[in-house]
PQR file of N, CA, C, O and H, with PARSE charges and radii, in Angstrom:
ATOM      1  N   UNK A   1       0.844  -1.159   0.000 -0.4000 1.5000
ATOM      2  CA  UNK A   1       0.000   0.000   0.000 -0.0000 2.0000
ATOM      3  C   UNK A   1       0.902   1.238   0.000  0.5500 1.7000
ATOM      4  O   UNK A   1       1.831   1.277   0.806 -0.5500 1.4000
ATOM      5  N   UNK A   2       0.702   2.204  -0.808 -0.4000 1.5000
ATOM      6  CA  UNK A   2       1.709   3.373  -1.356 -0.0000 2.0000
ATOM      7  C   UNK A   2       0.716   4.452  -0.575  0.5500 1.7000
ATOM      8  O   UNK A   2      -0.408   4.700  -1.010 -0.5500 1.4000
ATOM      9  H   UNK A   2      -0.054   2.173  -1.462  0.4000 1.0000
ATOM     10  N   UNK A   3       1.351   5.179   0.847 -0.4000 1.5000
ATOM     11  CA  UNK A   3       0.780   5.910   1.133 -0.0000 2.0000
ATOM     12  C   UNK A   3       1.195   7.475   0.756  0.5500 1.7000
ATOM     13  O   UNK A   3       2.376   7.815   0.809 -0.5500 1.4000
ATOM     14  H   UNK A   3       2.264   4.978   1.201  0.4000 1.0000
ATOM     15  N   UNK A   4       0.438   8.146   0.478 -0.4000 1.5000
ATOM     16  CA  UNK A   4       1.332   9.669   0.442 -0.0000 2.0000
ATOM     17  C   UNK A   4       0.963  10.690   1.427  0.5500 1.7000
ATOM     18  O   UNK A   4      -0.180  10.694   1.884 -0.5500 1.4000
ATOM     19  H   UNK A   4      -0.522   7.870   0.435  0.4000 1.0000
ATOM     20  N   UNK A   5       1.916  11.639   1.826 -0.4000 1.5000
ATOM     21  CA  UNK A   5       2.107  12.178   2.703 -0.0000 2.0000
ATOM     22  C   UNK A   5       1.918  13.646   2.375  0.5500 1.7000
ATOM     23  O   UNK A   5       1.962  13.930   1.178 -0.5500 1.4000
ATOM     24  H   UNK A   5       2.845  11.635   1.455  0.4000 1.0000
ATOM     25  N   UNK A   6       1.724  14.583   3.208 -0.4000 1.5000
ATOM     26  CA  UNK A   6       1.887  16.190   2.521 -0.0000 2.0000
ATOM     27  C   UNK A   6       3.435  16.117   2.757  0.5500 1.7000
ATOM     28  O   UNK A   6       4.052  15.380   3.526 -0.5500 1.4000
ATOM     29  H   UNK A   6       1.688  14.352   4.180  0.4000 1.0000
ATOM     30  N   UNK A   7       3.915  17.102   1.869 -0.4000 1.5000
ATOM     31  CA  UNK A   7       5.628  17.275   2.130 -0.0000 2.0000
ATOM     32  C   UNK A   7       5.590  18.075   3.430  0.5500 1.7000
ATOM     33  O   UNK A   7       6.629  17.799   4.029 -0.5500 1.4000
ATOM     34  H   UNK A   7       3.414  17.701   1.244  0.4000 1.0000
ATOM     35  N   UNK A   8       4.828  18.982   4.168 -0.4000 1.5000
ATOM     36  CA  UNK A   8       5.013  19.111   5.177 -0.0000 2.0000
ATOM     37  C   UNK A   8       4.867  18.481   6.250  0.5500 1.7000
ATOM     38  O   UNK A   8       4.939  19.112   7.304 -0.5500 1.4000
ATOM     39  H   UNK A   8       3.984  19.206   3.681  0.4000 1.0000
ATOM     40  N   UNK A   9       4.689  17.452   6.259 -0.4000 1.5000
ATOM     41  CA  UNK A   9       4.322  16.355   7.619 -0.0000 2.0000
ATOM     42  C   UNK A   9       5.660  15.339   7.225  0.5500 1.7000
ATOM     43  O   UNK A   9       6.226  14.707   8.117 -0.5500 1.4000
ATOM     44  H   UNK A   9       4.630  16.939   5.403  0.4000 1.0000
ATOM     45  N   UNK A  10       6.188  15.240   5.496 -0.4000 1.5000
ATOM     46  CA  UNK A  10       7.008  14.737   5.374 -0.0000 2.0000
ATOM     47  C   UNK A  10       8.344  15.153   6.308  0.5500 1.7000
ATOM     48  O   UNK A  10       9.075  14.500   7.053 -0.5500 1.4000
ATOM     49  H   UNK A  10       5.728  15.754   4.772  0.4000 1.0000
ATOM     50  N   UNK A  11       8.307  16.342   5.963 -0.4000 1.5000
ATOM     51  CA  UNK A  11       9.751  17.442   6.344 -0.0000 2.0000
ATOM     52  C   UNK A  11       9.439  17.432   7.747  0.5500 1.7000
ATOM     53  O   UNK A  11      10.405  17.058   8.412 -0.5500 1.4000
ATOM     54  H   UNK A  11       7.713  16.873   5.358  0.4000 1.0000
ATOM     55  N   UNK A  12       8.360  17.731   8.462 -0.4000 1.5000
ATOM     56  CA  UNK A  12       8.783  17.433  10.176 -0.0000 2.0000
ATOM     57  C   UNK A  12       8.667  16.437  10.331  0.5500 1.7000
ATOM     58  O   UNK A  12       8.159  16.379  11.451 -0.5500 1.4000
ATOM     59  H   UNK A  12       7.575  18.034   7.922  0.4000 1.0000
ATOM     60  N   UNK A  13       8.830  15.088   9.830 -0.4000 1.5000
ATOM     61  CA  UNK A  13       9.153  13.795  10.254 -0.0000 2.0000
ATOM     62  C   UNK A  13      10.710  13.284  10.330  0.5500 1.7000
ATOM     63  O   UNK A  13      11.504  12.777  11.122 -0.5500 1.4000
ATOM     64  H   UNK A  13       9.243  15.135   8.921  0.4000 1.0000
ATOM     65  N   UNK A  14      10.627  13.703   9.128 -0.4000 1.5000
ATOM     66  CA  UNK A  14      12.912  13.790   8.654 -0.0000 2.0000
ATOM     67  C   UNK A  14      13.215  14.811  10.207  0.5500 1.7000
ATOM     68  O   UNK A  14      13.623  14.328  11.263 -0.5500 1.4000
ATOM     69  H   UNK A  14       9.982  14.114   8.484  0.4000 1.0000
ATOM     70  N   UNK A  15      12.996  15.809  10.050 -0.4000 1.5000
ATOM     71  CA  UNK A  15      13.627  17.096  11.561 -0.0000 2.0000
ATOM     72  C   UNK A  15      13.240  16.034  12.958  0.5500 1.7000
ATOM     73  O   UNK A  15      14.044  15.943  13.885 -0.5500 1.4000
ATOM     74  H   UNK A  15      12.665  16.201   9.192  0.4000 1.0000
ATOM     75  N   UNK A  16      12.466  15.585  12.960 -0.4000 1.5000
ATOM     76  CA  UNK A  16      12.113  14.619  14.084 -0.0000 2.0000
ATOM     77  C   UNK A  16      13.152  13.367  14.501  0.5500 1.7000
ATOM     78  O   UNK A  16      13.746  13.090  15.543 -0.5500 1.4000
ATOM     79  H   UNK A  16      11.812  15.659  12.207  0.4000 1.0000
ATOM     80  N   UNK A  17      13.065  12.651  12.969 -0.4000 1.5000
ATOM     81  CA  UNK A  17      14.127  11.561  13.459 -0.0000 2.0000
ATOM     82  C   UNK A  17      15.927  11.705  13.304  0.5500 1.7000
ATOM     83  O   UNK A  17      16.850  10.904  13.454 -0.5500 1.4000
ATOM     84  H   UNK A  17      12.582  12.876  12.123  0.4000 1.0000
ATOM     85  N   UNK A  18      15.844  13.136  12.935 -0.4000 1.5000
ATOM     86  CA  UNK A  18      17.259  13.995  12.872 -0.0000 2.0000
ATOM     87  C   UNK A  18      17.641  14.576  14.712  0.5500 1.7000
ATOM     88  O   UNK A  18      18.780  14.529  15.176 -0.5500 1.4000
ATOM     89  H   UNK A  18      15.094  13.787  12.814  0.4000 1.0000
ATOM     90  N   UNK A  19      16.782  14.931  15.265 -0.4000 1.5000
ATOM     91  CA  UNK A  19      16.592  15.467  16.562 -0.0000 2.0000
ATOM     92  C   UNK A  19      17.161  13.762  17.246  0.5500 1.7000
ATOM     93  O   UNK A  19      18.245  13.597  17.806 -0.5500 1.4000
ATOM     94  H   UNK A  19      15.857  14.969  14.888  0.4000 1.0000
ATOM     95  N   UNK A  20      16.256  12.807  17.042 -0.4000 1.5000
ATOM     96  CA  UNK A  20      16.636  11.748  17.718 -0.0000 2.0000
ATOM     97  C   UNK A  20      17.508  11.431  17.425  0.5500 1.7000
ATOM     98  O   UNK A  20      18.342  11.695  18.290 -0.5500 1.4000
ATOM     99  H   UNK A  20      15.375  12.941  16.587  0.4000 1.0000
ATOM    100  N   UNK A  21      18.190  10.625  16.066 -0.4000 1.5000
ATOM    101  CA  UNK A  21      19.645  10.947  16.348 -0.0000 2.0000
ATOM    102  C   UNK A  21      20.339  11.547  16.614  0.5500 1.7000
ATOM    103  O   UNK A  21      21.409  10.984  16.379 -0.5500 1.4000
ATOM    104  H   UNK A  21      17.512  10.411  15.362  0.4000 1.0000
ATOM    105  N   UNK A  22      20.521  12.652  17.095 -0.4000 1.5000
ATOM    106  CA  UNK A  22      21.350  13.677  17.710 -0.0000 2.0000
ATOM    107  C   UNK A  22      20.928  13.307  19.255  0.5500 1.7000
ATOM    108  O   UNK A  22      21.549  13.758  20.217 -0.5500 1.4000
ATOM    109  H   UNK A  22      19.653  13.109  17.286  0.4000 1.0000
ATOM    110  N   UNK A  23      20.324  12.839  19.319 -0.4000 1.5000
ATOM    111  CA  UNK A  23      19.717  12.721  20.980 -0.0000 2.0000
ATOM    112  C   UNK A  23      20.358  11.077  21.251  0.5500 1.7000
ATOM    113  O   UNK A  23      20.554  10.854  22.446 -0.5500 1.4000
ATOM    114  H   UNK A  23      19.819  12.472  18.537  0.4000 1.0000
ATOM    115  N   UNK A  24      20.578  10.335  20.647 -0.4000 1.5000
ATOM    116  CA  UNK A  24      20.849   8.899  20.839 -0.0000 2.0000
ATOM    117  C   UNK A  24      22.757   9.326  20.752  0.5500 1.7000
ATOM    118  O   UNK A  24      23.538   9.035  21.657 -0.5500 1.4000
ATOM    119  H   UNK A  24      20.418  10.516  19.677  0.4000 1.0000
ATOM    120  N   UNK A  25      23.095   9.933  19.662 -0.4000 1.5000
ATOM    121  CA  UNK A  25      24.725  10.539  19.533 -0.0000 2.0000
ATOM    122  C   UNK A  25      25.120  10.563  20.910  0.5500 1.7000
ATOM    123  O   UNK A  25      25.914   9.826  21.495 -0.5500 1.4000
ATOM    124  H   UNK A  25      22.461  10.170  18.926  0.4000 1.0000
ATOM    125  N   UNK A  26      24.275  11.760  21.440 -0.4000 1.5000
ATOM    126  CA  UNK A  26      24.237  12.307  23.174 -0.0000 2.0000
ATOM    127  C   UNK A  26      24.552  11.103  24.103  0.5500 1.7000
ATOM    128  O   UNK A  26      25.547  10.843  24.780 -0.5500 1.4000
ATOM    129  H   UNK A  26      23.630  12.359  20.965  0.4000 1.0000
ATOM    130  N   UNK A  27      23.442  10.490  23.923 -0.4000 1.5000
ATOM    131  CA  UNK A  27      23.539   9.695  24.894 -0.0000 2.0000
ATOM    132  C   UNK A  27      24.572   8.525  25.042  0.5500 1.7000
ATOM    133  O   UNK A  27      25.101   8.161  26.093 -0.5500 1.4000
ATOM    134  H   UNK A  27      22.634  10.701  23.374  0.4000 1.0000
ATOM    135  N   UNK A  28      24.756   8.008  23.788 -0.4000 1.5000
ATOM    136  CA  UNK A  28      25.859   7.146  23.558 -0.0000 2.0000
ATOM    137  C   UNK A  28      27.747   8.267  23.802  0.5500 1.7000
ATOM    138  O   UNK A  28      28.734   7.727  24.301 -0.5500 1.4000
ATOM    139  H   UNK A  28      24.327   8.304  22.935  0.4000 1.0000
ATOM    140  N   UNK A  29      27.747   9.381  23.435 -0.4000 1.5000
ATOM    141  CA  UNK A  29      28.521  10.066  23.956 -0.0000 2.0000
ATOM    142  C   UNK A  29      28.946   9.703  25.734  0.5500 1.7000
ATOM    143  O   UNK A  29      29.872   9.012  26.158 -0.5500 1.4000
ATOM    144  H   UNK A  29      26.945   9.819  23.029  0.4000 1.0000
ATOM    145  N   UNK A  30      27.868  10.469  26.513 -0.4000 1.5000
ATOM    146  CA  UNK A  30      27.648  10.210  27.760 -0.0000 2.0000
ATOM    147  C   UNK A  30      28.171   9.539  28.396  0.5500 1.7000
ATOM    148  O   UNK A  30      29.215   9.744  29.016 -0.5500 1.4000
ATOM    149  H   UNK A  30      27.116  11.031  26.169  0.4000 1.0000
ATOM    150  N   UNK A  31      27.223   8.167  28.332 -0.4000 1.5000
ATOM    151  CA  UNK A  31      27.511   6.812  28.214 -0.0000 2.0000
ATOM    152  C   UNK A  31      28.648   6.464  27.905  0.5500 1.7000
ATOM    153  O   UNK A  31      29.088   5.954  28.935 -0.5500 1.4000
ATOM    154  H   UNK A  31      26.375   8.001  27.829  0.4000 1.0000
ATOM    155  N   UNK A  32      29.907   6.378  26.640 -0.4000 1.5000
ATOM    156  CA  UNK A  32      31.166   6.595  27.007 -0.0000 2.0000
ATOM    157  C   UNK A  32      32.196   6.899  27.937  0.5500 1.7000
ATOM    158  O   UNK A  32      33.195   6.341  28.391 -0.5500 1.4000
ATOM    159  H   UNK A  32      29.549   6.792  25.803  0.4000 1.0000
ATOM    160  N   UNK A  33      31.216   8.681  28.138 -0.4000 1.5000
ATOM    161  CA  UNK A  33      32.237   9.135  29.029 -0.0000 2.0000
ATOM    162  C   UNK A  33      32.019   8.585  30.655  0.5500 1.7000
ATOM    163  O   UNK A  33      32.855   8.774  31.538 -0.5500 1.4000
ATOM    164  H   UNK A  33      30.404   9.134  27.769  0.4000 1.0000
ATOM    165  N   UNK A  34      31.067   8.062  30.795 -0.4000 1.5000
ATOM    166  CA  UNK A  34      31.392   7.038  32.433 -0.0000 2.0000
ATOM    167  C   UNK A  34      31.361   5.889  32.541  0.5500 1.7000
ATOM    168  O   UNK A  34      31.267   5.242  33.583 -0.5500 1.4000
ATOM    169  H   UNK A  34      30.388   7.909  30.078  0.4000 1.0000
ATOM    170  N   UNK A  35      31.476   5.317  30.905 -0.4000 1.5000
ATOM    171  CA  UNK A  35      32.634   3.701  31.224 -0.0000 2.0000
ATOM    172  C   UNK A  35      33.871   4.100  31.276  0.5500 1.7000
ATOM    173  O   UNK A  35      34.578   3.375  31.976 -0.5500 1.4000
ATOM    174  H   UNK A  35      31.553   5.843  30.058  0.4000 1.0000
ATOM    175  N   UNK A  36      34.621   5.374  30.582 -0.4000 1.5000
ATOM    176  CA  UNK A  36      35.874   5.319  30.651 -0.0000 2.0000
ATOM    177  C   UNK A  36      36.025   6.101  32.133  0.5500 1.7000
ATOM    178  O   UNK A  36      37.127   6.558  32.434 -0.5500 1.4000
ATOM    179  H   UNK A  36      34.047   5.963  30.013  0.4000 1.0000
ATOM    180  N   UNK A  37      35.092   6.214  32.879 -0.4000 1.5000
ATOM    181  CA  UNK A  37      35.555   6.235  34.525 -0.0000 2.0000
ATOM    182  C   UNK A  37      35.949   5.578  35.258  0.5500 1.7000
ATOM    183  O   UNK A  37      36.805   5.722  36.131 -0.5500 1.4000
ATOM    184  H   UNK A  37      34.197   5.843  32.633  0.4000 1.0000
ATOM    185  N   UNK A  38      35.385   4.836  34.979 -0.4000 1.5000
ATOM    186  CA  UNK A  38      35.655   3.177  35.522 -0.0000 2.0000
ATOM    187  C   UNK A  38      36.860   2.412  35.037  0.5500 1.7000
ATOM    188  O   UNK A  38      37.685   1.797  35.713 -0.5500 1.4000
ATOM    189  H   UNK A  38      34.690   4.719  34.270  0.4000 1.0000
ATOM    190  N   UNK A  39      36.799   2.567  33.785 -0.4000 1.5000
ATOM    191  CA  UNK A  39      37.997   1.817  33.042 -0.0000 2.0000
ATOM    192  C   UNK A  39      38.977   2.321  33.119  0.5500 1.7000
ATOM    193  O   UNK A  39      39.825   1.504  33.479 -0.5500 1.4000
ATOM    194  H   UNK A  39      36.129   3.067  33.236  0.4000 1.0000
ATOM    195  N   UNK A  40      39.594   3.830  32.889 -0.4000 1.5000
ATOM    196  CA  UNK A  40      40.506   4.350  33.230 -0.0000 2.0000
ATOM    197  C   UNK A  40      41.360   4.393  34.631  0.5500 1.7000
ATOM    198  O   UNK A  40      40.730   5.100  35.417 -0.5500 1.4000
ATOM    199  H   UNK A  40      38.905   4.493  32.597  0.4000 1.0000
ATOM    200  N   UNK A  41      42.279   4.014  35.088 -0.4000 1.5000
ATOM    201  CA  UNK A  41      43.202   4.072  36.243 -0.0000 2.0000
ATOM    202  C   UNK A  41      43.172   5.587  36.294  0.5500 1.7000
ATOM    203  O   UNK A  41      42.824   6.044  37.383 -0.5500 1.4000
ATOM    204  H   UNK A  41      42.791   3.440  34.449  0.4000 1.0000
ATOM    205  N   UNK A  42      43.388   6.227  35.597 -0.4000 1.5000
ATOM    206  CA  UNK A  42      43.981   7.514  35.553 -0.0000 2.0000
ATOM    207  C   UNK A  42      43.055   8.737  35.744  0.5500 1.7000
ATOM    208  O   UNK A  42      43.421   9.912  35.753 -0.5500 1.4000
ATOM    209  H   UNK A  42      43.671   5.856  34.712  0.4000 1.0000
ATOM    210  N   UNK A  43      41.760   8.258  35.899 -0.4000 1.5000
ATOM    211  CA  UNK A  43      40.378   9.129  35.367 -0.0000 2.0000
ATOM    212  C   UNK A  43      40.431  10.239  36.661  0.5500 1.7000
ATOM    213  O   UNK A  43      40.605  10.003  37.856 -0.5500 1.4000
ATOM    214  H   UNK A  43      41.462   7.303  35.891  0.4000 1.0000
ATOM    215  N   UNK A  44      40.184  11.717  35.871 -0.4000 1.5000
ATOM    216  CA  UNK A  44      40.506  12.997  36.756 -0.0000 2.0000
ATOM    217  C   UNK A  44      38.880  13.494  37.243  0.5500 1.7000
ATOM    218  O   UNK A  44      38.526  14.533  37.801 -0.5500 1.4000
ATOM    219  H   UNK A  44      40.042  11.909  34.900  0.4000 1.0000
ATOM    220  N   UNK A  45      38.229  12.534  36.875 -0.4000 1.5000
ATOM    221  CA  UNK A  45      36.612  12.557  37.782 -0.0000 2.0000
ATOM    222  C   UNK A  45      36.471  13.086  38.938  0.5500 1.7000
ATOM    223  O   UNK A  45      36.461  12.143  39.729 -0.5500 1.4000
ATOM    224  H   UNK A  45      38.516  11.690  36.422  0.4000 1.0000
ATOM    225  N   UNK A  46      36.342  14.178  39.567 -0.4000 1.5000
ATOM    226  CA  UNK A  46      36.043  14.424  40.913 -0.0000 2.0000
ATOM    227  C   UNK A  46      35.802  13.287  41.924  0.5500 1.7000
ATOM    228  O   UNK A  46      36.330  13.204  43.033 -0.5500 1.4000
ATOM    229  H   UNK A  46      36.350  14.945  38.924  0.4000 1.0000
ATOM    230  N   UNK A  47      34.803  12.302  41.299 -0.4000 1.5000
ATOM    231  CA  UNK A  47      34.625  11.763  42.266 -0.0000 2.0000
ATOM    232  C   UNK A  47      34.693  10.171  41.580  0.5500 1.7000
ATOM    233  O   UNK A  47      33.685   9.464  41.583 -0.5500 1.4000
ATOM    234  H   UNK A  47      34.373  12.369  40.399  0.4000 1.0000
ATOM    235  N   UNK A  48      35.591   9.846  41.179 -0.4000 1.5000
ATOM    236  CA  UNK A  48      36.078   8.494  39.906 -0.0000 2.0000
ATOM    237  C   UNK A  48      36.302   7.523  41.194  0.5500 1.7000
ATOM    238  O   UNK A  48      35.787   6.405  41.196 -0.5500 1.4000
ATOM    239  H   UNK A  48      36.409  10.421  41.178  0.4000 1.0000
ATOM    240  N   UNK A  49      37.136   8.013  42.360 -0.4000 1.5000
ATOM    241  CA  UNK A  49      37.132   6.780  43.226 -0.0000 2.0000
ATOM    242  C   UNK A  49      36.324   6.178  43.974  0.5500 1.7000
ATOM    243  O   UNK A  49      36.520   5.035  44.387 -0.5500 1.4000
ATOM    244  H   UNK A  49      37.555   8.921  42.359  0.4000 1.0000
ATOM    245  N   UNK A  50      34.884   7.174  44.352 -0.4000 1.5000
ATOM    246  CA  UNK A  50      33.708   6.799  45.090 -0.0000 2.0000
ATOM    247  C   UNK A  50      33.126   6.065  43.768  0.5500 1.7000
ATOM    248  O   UNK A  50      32.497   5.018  43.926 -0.5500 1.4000
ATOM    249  H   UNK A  50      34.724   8.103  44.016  0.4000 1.0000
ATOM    250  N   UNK A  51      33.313   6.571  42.521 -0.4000 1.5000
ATOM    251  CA  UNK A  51      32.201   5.441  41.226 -0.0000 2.0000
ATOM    252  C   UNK A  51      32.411   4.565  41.474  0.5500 1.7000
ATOM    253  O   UNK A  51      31.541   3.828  41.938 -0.5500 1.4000
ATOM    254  H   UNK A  51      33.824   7.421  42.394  0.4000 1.0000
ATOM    255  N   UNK A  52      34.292   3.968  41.219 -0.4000 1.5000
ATOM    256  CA  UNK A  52      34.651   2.524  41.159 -0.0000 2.0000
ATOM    257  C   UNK A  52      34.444   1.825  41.600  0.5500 1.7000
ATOM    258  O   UNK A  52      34.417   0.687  41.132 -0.5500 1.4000
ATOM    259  H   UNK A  52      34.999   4.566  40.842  0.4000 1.0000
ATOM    260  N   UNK A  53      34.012   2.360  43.519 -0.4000 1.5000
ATOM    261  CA  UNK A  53      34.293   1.596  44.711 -0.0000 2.0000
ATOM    262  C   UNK A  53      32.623   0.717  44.712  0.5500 1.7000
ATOM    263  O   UNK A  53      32.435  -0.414  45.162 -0.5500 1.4000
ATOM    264  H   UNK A  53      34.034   3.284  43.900  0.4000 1.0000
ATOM    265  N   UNK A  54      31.289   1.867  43.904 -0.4000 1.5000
ATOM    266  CA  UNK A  54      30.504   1.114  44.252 -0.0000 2.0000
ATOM    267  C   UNK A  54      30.283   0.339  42.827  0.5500 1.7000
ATOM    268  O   UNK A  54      29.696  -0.743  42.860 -0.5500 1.4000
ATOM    269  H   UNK A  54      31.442   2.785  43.538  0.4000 1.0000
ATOM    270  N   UNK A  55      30.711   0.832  41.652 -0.4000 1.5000
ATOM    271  CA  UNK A  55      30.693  -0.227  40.661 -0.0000 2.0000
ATOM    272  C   UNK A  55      31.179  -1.579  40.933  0.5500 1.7000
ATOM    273  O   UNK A  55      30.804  -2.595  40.348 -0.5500 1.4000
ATOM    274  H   UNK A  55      31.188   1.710  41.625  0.4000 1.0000
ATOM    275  N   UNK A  56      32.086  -1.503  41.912 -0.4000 1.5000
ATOM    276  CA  UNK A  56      32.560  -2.903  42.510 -0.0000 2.0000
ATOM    277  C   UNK A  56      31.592  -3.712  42.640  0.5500 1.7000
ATOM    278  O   UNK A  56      31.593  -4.747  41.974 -0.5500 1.4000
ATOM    279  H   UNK A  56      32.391  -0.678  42.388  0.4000 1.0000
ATOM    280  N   UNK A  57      30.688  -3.460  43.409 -0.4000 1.5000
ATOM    281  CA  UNK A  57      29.664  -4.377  44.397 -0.0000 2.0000
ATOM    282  C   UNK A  57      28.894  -4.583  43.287  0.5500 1.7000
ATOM    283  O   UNK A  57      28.923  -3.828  42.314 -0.5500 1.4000
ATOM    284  H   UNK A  57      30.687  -2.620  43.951  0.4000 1.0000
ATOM    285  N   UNK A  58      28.070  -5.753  43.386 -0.4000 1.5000
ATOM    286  CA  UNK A  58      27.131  -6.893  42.691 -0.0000 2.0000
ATOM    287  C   UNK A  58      26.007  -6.465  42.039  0.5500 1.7000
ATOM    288  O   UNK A  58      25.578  -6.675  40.905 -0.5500 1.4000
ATOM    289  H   UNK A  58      28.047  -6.366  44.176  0.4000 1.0000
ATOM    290  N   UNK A  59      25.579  -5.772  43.045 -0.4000 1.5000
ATOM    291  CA  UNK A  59      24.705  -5.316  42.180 -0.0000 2.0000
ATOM    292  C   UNK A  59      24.051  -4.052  42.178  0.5500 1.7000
ATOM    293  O   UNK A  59      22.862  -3.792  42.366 -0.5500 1.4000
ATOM    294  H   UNK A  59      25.928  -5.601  43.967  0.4000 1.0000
ATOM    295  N   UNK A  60      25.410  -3.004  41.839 -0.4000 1.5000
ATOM    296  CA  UNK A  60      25.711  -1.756  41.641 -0.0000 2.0000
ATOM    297  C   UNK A  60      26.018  -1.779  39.855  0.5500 1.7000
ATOM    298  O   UNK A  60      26.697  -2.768  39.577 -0.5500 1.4000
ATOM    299  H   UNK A  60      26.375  -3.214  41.687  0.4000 1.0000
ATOM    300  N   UNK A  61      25.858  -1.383  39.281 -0.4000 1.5000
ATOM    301  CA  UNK A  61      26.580  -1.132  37.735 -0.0000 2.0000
ATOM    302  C   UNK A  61      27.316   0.138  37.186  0.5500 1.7000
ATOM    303  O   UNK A  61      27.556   0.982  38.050 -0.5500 1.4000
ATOM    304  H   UNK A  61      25.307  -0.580  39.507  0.4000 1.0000
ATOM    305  N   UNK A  62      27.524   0.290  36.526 -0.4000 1.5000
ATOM    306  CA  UNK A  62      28.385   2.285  36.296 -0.0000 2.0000
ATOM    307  C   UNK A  62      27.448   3.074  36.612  0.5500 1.7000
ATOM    308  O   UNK A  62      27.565   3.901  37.517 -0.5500 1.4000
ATOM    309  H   UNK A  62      27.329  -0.396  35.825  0.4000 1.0000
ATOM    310  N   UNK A  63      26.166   2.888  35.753 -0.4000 1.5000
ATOM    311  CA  UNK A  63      24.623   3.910  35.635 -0.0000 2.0000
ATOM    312  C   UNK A  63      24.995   3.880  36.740  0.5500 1.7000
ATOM    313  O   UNK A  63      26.154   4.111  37.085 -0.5500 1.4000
ATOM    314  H   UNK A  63      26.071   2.217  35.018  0.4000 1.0000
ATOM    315  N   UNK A  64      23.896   3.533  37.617 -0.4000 1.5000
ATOM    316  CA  UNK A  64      23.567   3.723  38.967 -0.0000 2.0000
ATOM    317  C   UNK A  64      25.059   4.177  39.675  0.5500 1.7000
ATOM    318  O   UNK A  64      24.965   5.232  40.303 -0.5500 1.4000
ATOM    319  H   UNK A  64      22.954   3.346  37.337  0.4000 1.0000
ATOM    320  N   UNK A  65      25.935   3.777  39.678 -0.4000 1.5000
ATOM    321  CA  UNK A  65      27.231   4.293  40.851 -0.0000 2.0000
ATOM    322  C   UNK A  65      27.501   5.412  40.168  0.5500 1.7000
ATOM    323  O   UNK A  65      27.913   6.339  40.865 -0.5500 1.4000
ATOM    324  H   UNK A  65      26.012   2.920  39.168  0.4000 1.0000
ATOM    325  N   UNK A  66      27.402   5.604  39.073 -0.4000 1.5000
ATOM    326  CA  UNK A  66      27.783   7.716  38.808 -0.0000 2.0000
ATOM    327  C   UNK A  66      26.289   7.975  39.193  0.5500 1.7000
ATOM    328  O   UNK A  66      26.064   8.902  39.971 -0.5500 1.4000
ATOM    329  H   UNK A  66      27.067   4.851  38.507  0.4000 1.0000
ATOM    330  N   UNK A  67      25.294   7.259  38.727 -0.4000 1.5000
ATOM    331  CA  UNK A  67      24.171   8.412  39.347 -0.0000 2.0000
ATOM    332  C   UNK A  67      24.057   8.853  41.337  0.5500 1.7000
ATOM    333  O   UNK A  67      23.692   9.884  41.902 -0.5500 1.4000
ATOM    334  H   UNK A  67      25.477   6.506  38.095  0.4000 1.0000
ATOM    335  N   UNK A  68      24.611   7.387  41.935 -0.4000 1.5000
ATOM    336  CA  UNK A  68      24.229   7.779  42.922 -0.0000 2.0000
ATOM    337  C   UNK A  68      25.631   8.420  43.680  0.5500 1.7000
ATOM    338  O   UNK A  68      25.636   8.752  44.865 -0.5500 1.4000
ATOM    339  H   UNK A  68      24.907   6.550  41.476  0.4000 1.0000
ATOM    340  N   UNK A  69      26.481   8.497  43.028 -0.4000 1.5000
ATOM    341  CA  UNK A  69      27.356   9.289  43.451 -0.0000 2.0000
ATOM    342  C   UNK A  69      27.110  10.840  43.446  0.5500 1.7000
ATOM    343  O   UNK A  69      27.336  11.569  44.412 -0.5500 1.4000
ATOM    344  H   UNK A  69      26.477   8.227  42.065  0.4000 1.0000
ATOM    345  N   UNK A  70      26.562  11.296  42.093 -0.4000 1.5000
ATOM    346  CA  UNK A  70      26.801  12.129  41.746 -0.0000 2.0000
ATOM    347  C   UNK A  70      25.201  12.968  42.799  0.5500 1.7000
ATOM    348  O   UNK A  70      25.198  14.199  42.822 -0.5500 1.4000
ATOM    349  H   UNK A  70      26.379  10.704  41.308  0.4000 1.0000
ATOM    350  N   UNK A  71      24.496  12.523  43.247 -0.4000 1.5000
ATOM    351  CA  UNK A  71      23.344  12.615  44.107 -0.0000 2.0000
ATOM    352  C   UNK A  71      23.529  12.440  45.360  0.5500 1.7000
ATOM    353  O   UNK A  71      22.564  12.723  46.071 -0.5500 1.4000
ATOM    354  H   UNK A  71      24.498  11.523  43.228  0.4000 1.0000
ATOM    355  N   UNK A  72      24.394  12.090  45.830 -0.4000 1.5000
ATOM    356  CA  UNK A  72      24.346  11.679  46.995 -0.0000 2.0000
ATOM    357  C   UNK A  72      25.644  12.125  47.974  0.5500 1.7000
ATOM    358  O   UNK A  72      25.584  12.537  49.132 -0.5500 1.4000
ATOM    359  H   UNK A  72      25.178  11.860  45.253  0.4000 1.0000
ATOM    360  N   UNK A  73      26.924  11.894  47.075 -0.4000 1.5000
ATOM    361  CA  UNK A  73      28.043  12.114  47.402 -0.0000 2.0000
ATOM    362  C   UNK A  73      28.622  13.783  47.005  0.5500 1.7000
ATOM    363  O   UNK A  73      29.768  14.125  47.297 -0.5500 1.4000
ATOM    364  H   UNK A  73      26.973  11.559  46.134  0.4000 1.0000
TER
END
């Protein structure tokens, strides 16, 4: 089934899923930057040694130990 669209509902659909990739970029950016907190020995994180300590534990993961660091600590 060949549906057609107005080109203007076309064109804010493209700006829409252009926004989300730029929003997924972000997040995968992010996301980078606090595995290499963890992973890095060297990491100049304010607070890189309170992350590690609870990324340690079982069932702590990076997310949660930068979030609850960064909330709490």
């Amino acid at each position: 089934m060949d549906v057609r669209y107005p080109a203007r509902l076309k064109s804010e659909i493209v700006r829409e899923l252009k926004r989300l990739e730029l929003v997924l970029e972000m997040i995968e950016t992010v996301e980078a930057e606090r595995d290499a907190i963890i992973k890095d020995p060297r990491s100049r994180h304010l607070n890189a040694d309170k992350i590690k300590m609870l990324a340690r534990l079982r069932a702590i993961g990076p997310e949660f130990a930068t979030s609850l660091t960064g909330e709490v600590f």
